[in-house]
N, C-alpha and C positions, 0 to 999 in steps of 0.2 A: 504494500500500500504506500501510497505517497508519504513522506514526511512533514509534518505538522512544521509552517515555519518556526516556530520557537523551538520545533529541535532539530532545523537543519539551517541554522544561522546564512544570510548572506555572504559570496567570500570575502575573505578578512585580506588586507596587507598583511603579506608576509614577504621576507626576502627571495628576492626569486634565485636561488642559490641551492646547490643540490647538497642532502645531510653529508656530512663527512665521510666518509668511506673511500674505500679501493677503487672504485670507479666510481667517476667526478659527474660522469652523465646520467645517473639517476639521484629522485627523490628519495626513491625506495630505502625504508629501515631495514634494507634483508638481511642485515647481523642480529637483529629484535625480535623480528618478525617475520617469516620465510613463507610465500606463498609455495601449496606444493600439486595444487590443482586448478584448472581453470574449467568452466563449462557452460558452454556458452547456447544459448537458444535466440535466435536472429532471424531477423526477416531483412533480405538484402530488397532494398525499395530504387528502382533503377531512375523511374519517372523523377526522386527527391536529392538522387546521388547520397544516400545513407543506408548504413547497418543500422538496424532498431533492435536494441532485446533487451534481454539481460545476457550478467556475466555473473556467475556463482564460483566464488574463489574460495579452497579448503587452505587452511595454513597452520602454522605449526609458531609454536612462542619458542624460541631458542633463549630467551631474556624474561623471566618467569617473571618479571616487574612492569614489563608493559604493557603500556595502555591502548596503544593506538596502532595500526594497520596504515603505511604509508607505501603509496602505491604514485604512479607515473599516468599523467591523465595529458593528452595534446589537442584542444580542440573537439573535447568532450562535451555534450550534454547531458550531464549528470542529472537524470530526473528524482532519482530516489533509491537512498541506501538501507538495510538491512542487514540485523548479523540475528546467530543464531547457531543451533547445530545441524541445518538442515531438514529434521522433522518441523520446527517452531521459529517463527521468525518475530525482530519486535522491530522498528525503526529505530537508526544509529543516525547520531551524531558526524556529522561529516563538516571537514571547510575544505575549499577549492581553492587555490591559493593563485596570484596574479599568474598571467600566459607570459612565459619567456621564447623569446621567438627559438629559438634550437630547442629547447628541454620542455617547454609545455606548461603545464602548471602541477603544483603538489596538490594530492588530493588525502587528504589525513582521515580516518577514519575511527573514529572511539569504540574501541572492544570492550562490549561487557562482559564482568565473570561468566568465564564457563564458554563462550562460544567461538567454536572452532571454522565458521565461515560467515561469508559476508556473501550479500547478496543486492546485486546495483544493476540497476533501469537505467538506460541511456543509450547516447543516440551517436552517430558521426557526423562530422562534416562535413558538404561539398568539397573543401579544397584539403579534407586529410591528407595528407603525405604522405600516408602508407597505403592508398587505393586510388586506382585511376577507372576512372567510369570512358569506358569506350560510347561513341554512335555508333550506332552497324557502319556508317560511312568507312570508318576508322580502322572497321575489320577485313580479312580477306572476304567473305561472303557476302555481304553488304547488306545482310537481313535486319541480324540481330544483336540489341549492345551488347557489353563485355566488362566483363571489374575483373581487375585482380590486386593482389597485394603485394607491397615488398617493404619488409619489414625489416631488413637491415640499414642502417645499425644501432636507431633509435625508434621507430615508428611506429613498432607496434603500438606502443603508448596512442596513437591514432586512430587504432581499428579498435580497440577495448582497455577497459582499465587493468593494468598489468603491473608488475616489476622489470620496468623495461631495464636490466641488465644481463649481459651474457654471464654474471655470477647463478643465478638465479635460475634452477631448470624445476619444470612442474609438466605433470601430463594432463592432458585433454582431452575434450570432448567436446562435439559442437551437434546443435540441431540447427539446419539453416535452410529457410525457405525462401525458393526464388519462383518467378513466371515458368508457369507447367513448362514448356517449351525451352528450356534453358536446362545445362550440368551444372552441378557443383561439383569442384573437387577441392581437399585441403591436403595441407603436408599430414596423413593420418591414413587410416586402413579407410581406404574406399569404400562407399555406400554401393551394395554389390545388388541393390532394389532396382527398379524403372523410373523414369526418366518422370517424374511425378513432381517436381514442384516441392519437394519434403526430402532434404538427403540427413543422413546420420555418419559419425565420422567417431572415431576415436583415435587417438593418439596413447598408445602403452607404457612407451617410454619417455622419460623426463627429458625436456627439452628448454634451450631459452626462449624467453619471449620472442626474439627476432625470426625466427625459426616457424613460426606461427603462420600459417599463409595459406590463402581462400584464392578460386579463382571461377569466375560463374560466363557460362557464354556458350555458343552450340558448337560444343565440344565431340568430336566423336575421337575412337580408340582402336587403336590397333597392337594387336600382339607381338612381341619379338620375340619373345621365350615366354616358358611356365610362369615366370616371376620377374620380365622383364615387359613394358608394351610403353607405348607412346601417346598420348592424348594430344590433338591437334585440332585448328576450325577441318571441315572435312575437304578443303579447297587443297589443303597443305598434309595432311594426317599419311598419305600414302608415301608422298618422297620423303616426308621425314622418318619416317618407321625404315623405307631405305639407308636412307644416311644414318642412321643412326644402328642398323642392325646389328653393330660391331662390338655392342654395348655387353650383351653378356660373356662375350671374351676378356674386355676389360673388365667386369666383376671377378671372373677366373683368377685373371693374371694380379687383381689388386689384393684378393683373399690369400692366396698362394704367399705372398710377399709378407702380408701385414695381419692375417686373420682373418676369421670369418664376417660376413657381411650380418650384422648384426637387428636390423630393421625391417626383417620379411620379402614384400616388393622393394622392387626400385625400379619405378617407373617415372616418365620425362613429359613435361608440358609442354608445347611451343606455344609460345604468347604471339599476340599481335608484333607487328614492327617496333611500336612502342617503347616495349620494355627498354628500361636503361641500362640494361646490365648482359654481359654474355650472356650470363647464369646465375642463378639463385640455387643455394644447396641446398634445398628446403626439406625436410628428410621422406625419403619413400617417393617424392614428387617433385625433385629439379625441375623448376621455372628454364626454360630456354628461350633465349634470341631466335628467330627465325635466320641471320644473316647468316648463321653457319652453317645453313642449308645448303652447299655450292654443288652439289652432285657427284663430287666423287669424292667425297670425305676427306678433304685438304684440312676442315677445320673439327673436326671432331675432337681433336685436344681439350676445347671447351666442357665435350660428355667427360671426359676422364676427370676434368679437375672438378666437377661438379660433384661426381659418382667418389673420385677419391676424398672429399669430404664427409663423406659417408664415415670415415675412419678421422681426418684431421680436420676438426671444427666443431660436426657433428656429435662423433663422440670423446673428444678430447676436444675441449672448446676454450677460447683465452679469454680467462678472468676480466679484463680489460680490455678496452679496445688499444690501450698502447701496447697490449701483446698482439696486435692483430695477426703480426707475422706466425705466431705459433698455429693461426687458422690456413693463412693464404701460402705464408713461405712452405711449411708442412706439404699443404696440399699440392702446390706447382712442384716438389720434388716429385712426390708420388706420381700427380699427372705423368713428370717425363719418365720415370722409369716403367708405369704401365706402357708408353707410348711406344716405348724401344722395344716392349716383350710382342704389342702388337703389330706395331708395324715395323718392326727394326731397328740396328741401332744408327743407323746412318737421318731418318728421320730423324729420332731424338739429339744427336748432335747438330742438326740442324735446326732446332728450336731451340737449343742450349744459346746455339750464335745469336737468333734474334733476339733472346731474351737480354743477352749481354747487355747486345748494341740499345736495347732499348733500356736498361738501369743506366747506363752510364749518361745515357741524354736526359734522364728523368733529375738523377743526382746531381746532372751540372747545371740545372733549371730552377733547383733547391732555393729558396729566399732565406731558409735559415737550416744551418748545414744541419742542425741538431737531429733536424727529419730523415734524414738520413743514415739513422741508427737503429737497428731492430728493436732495441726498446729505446720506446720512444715515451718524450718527455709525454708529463701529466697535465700539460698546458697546453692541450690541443683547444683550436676553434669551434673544430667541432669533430664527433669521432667517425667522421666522412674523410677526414685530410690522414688518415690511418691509412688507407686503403691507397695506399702507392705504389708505382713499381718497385718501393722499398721491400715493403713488406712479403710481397709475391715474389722478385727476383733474386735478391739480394737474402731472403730467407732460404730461397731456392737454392742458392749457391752457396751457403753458408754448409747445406747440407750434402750437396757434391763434394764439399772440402773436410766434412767427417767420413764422409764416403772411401775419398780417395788413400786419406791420412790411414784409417782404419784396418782398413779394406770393407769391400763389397758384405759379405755372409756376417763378420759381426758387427756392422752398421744396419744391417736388415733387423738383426734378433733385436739389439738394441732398440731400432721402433717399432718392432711387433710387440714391444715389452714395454716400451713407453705408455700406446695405445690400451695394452692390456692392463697395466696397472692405475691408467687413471680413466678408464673408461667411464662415461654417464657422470665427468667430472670436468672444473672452472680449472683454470691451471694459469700460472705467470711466466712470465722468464725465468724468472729466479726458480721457480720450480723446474724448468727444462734444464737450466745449466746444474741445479745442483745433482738433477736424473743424471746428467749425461758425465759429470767430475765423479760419478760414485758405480754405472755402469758400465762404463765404457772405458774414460780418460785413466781408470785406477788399474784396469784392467789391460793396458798396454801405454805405461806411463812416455814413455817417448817416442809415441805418433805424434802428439801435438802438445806446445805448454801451453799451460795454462793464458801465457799473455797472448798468445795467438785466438786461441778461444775466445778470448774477453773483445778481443780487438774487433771481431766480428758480429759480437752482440752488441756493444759499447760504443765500440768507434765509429768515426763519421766516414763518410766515405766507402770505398772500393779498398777489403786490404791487398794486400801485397803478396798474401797465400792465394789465391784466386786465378787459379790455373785457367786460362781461356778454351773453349772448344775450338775444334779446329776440326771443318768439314772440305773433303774433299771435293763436293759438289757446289760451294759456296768458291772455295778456290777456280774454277774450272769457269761457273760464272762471271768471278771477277776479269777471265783472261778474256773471255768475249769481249765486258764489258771494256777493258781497257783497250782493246784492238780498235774496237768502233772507235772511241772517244780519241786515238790517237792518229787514226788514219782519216779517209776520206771517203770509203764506202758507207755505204745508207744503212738504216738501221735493219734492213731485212736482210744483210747479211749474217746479222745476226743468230749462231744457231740454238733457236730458246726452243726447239722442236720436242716437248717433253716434260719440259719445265714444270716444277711442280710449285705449287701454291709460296711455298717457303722459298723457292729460289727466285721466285718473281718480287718478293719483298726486299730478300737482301739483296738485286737488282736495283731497284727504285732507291732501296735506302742507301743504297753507296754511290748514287749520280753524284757528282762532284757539285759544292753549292752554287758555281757560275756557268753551268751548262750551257744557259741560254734560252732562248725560244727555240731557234732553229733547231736545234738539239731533240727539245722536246716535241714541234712537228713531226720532226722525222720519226721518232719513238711512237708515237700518236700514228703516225699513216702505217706502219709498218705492223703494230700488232692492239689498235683501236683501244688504248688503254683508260680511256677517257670515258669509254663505255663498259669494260669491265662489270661481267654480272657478280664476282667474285668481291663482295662487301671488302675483304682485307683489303685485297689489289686495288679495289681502286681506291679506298681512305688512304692507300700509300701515295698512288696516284695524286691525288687529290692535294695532301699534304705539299705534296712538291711541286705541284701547279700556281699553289697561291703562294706560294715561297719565289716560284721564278716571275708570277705576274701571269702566267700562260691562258688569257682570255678566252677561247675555245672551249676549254674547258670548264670556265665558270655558270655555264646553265646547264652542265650533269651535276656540281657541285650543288646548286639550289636545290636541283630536284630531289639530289640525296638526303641533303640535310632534313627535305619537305615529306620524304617517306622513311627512314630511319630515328630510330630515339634513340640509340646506345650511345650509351656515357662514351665511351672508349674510341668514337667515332664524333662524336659533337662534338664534346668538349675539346681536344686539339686545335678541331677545324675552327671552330667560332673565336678560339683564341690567337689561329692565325690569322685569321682575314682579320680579328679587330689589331691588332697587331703591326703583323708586313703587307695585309690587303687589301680590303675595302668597308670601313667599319659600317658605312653607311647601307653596303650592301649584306653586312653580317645582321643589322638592324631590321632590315626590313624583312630580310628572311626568317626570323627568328616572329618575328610580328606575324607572318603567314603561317609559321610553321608550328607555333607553340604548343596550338590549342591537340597536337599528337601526340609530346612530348610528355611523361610522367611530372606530376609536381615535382620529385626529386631533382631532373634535369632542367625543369623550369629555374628553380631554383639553384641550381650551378650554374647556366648559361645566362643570365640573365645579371649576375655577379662578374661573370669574364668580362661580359660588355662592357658592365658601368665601369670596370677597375682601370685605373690609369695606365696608359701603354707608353 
């Protein structure tokens, strides 16, 4: 029942400042007060762009003296709280404390004796950040809208009242009703009923909040294996269950390495163009890009690092987001050695190379070198600037360099033992180096000292142990490349007859910076790179067009920007054209193109503009 206002006070000024703790981005009192379930009953309302229900949170007093249940609310309509033990409910005490534009606002909750849940009415908002409400326009089919969620690395706080930290894992349940004619699916054991308007979901194992993720639209499914299949609009659902059939070879090869797959299914979503992100590792249900659809699985690396968080993230997850590396760095090792067990080792030294080339452009772009250390300071902006080629590359390579030091067989046991002993657990750096100084570094004391270790969790920069890969296909590339760029013949003497996805980038990415137009004409008539169906190829492309000025090219560029949402593709591009390009024409496309783009990417690209160049 609604709360009587004399017992649910208007909100009060309070500082908008999250409690003290280990992670600086939440409200939440999870050393007091520990939510350890969530369950939700919702009506997703398409026509109002909101989630309506309740959320019924079970939780546990770790601090036998506290009074209050403080929880993470962003753009909430907090209709009405209750606690209780679930049979019996009374109206509780609640204040809603002011909206801080990153963190949301505190929602405090007064626990009476004896009751071990709360139970809160409330509503979302149009412009939450953790839901983007598609038209059918917007979609491949062009019937019917679309929501989904993405809830890293604060936002659940957006879709429900939570403890929006990665310390914090609780399992779930959801009832969520949408228009008969529409799926629902969530990171949780699939509603295995008919297409009714009414799905049921549970989630077994403890999970963080961010992890949490809804996605409703005319979804249909395709099988790969007994316990693998693909969910897609049905325009796209067949080539991607192609590109993707690869998938349970990678579960094979990641299980074989690291453990068993511990989450039942693991099955993969394509989202509209939309989505900001590769991937989302959302567990049982990776959120995917469509752009890595290119037909002959050039990009499917993205399935690997998505599926190997199934082990690093998932189930070993970072305390903080200034551990983010222990998620992403973790994961991208994993990715490349599943990569080399699947498609061999000469592919994966080839993604080692790009990966290099692209830390060392990220690191030398740094505005404060600090960010450029795996653990990273507690004074971030926001725990969006976590998520660098720091933490993904540079974690990567921190872990080729215990690999290499080691050797191969006991650097595997060592993270099959990692995984196994902190499994369905928060973990820090401090936690990783003291695993790794007690089973590993003790255990064969002059592979690596200790300052060399530290160097690379600590230190700024690229260190100085950091053996480079070295591919002979990337070599073989550059001799073409340098023959065209040294002589006089045209770019189709070129012989790229073969080329694969990765040799076409470290191509582009080693054009020398003065090449020219003429240059790039020739490049352009000789293999149409300006039309590139191959999403990487041409944001390479791309990249190097508005860098040399190359006009030809700048109305594929619009149109890219105008059907693409990925972070990892916008963001660059908007920050070159505002940049070395044309801000006015970064300006207006962004004015056309917006209303595709996820509020998260709204909100990055919209910051690149304004910021001084």
């Amino acid at each position: 029942m609604p709360v009587p206002a004399a017992e649910a006070p208007a909100p009060v000024a309070e500082p908008a400042s999250p409690a003290p703790g280990v992670d600086p981005f939440t409200y939440a009192n999870y050393r007091e007060v520990r939510v350890t379930d969530l369950a939700l009953d919702v009506d997703v309302l398409f026509n109002e762009k909101a989630i309506d229900g309740t959320a019924i949170l079970s939780f546990e007093r770790l601090d036998d003296g506290a009074t209050d249940l403080v929880l993470d609310a962003n753009d909430l309509d907090i209709k009405s709280v209750e606690a209780g033990d679930g049979a019996a409910w009374a109206p509780a005490k609640f204040t809603l404390g002011p909206d801080d534009e990153d963190l949301g606002s505190k929602l405090s909750i007064e626990l009476p004796e004896g009751a071990t849940k709360v139970r809160i009415a409330y509503r979302t908002s149009p412009g939450a950040e953790g839901l983007q409400w598609l038209t059918p326009e917007q979609t491949a089919g062009k019937r019917h809208p679309f929501m989904y969620s993405q809830n890293q690395a604060i936002n659940a706080r957006s879709m429900a009242p939570v403890q929006d930290t990665p310390a914090v894992r609780m399992t779930y349940s959801a009832t969520v009703r949408t228009p008969k004619d529409l799926l629902a699916v969530m990171s949780a054991e699939q509603d295995a009923g008919p297409r009714d308007g009414e799905y049921h979901f549970t989630m077994p194992q403890a999970v963080p909040a961010y992890l949490l993720a809804i996605a409703v639209g005319d979804i249909d499914f395709r099988p790969v294996s007994d316990t693998i299949g693909v969910y897609a609009e049905p325009e796209i659902v067949e080539a991607a269950a192609r590109e993707f059939e690869d998938t349970p070879k990678m579960e094979t090869a990641t299980s074989a390495l690291y453990g068993p797959y511990r989450w039942g299914r693991y099955d993969l979503l394509v989202l509209p163009p939309s989505f900001p992100f590769g991937g989302m590792e959302n567990p049982r249900l990776s959120f995917m890009t469509p752009t890595i659809i290119a037909g002959d699985k050039s990009l499917v690396g993205t399935v690997a690092h998505e599926l190997a968080h199934s082990w690093s993230g998932n189930l070993v997850t970072n305390a903080t987001w200034s551990d983010a590396w222990l998620n992403e760095g973790v994961t991208s090792y994993v990715e490349n050695r599943v990569m080399e067990d699947v498609f061999g080792k000469d592919r994966a030294v080839m993604e080692q190379a790009l990966a290099l080339r692209d830390l060392r452009a990220e690191i030398a772009a740094l505005d404060r070198p600090e960010l450029s250390r795996l653990q990273l300071p507690s004074d971030l902006d926001h725990p969006d600037d976590a998520f660098s080629d720091v933490a993904y590359l540079k974690g990567e390579f921190f872990l080729h360099f215990l690999e290499q030091r080691y050797g191969r067989a006991a650097f595997d046991s060592f993270l099959r033992s990692w995984f196994d002993s902190h499994a369905f657990k928060a973990a820090t750096t401090d936690d990783f180096r003291q695993f790794l100084m007690r089973e590993l570094a003790a255990k064969n004391p002059d592979a690596a000292t200790q300052a060399e270790i530290d160097e690379w969790i600590d230190g700024e920069g690229i260190p100085q142990t950091l053996v480079a890969p070295i591919s002979a296909a990337f070599d073989k590339v550059e001799g073409e490349q340098a023959e065209w760029i040294s002589g006089t013949q045209p770019a189709t003497t070129i012989d790229a007859n073969g080329w694969t996805t990765q040799e076409w980038l470290h191509f582009i990415g080693a054009l020398p910076d003065d090449i020219g137009i003429a240059r790039m004409s020739d490049l352009d008539r000789a293999f149409d790179l300006t039309h590139s169906a191959n999403a990487e190829i041409a944001f390479a492309w791309y990249m190097k067009a508005v860098k040399e000025k190359y006009e030809p090219a700048m109305p594929a560029i619009e149109a890219f920007l105008g059907r693409v949402g990925r972070g990892k593709f916008l963001y660059p591009l908007y920050e070159e054209l505002s940049k070395d390009g044309d801000l006015a024409f970064a300006e207006r496309t962004f004015e056309k193109s917006r209303a595709l783009y996820h509020p998260i990417a709204q909100r990055r690209v919209s910051e690149l503009l304004q910021a001084p160049n």
